[in-house]
C-alpha angles and dihedrals in degrees: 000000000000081000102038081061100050091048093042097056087044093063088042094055080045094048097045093044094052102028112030133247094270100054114112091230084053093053091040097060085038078060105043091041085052084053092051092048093049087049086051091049085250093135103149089049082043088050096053094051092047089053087050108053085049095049088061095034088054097054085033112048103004135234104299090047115121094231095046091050088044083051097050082045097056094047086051097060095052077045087060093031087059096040096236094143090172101061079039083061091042095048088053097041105049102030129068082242091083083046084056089106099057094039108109114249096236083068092056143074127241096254090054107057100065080053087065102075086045095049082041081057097044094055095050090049094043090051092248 
């Protein structure tokens, strides 16, 4: 994995540099290079690059996006991992993604939709 990381932040920095921030290849390579970091038991580096990603996915693609709602999901499980249960009740509080169980399922890609009963869960265990 040490390897897979280095590689994988070297075609992020590329990516950035040539095709913006904001680019979904870009944001693809911030996400693949979190879930390396949390494999890795990076989970604050893994943190700051999930906030990230939102953060663009939010202004990009808005709230009800998948991405944006795959993105939310991915930050709250380092949330959980970490055991910050505060910024766990923010993130669904203040992103689509603690609405995912009463978004419809045409709205929504495949992967999502099994998400809704555990965000339905969440909410019950963390008082929303």
């Amino acid at each position: 994995l040490p390897a897979a990381r280095t590689m994988q932040e070297q075609v992020m920095e590329i990516r950035r540099r040539v095709l913006g921030e904001e680019h979904p290849d870009t944001l693809g390579s911030m996400n693949n290079l979190a879930g390396t970091l949390w494999a890795q038991g990076d989970l604050p580096a893994a943190r700051t690059l999930e906030e990230q990603v939102l953060t663009i996915c939010r202004r990009v693609l808005g709230e009800e996006h998948p991405h944006t709602l795959g993105s939310a999901w991915n930050l709250l499980q380092t949330l959980l991992q970490i055991g910050d249960t505060e910024s766990c009740r923010t993130l669904l509080t203040e992103t689509a993604l603690g609405r995912l169980p009463e978004i419809a399922d045409e709205r929504l890609i495949g992967e999502l939709i099994p998400l809704k009963p555990q965000i339905a869960e969440l909410r019950l265990i963390l008082g929303l």
